[in-house]
C-alpha positions in Angstrom: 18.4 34.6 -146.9 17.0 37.7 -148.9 18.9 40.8 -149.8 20.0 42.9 -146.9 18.4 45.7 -146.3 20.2 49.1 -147.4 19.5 51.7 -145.0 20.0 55.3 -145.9 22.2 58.2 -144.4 19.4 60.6 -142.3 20.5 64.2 -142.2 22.4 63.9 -138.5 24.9 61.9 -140.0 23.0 58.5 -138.7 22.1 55.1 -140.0 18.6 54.6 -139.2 16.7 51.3 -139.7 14.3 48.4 -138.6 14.0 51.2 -135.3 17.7 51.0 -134.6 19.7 54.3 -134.6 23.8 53.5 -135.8 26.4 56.5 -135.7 27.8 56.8 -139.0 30.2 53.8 -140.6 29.2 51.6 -137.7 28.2 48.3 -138.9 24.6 46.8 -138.2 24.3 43.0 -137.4 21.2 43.2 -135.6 19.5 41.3 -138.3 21.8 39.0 -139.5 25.6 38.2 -140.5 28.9 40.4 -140.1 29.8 39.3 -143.5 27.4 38.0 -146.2 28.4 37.1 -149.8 25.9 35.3 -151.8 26.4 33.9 -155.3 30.0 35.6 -156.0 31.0 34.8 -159.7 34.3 36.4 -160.6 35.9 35.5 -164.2 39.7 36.2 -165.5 39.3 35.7 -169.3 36.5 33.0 -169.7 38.4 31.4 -166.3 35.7 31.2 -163.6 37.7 31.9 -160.3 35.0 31.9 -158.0 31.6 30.1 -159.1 28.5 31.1 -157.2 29.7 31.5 -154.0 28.2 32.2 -151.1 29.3 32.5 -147.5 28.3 34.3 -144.1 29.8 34.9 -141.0 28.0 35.7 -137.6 29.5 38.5 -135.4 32.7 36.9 -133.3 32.2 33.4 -135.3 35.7 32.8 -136.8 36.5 31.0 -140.0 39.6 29.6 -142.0 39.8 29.1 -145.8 42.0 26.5 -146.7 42.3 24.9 -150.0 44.6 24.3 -153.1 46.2 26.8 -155.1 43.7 28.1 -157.9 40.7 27.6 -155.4 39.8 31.2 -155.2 40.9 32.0 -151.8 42.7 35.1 -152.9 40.4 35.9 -155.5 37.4 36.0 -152.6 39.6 38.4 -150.0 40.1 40.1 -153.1 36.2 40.9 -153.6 35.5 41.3 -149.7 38.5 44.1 -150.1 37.4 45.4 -152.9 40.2 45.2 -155.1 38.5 42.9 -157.5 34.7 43.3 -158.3 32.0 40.6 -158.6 30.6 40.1 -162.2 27.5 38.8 -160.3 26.3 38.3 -156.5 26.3 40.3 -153.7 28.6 41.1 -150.6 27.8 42.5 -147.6 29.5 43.9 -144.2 26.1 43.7 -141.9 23.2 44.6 -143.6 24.9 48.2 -144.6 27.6 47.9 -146.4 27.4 47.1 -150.3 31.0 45.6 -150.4 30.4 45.0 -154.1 30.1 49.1 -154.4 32.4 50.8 -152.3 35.6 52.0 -153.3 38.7 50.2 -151.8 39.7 53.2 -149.3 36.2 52.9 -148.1 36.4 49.4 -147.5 39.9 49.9 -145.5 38.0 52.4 -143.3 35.9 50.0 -142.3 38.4 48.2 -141.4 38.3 45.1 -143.8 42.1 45.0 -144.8 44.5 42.5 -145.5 48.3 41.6 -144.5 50.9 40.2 -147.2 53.3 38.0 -145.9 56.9 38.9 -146.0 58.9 35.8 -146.6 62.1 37.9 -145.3 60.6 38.3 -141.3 63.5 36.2 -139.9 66.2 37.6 -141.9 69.7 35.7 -141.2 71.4 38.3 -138.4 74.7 39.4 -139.8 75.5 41.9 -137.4 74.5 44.6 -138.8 71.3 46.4 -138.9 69.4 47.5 -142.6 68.0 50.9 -142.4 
């Protein structure tokens, strides 16, 4: 697949493109993948966490990652987040979104976020409540 296209703000405030008007912040799949990431390389200290890797994901397609510790599963929702940036490759949301660009608070507006688990969720009922 080549590079996504950008496409540039217009001065209404609209995404305009390949003769498709978006509003603003929506996300344009009409040429290709929800998410793309292609060739992701992200190193800790000379430690290669993720290695050239590449993924997409149509619109309403559904994936799991699964894999050992050390894999790079959180190091890859880490990049798609952006809380961690790629030292090469590229990641997109639609054709655009540079994921590899945007600020974190961006990202979350788009609404690509993530949810910790809390090991605590069924707490051992004593009888009385924690405020």
């Amino acid at each position: 697949m080549s590079e996504p296209a950008i496409h540039a703000l217009s001065g209404s405030g609209e995404v305009t493109g390949y003769g498709h008007v978006l509003k603003q912040d929506e996300v344009d799949t009409t040429h290709g993948p929800i998410l793309y990431l292609e060739d992701i390389t992200v190193s800790f200290d000379g430690f290669k966490a993720l290695n050239q890797l590449s993924l997409t994901i149509e619109r309403g397609e559904l994936r799991c990652v699964i894999g050992p510790n050390g894999a790079g599963k959180t190091t890859m929702m880490d990049v798609i987040t952006g809380k961690t940036r790629p030292d090469t490759g590229s990641a997109f949301f639609g054709q655009t979104f540079d994921l590899a660009r945007l600020p974190e608070t961006e990202i979350a507006r788009l609404g690509i976020g993530r949810k910790f688990q809390k090991p605590t969720v069924f707490e051992k009922h004593t009888g009385v409540r924690k405020s």
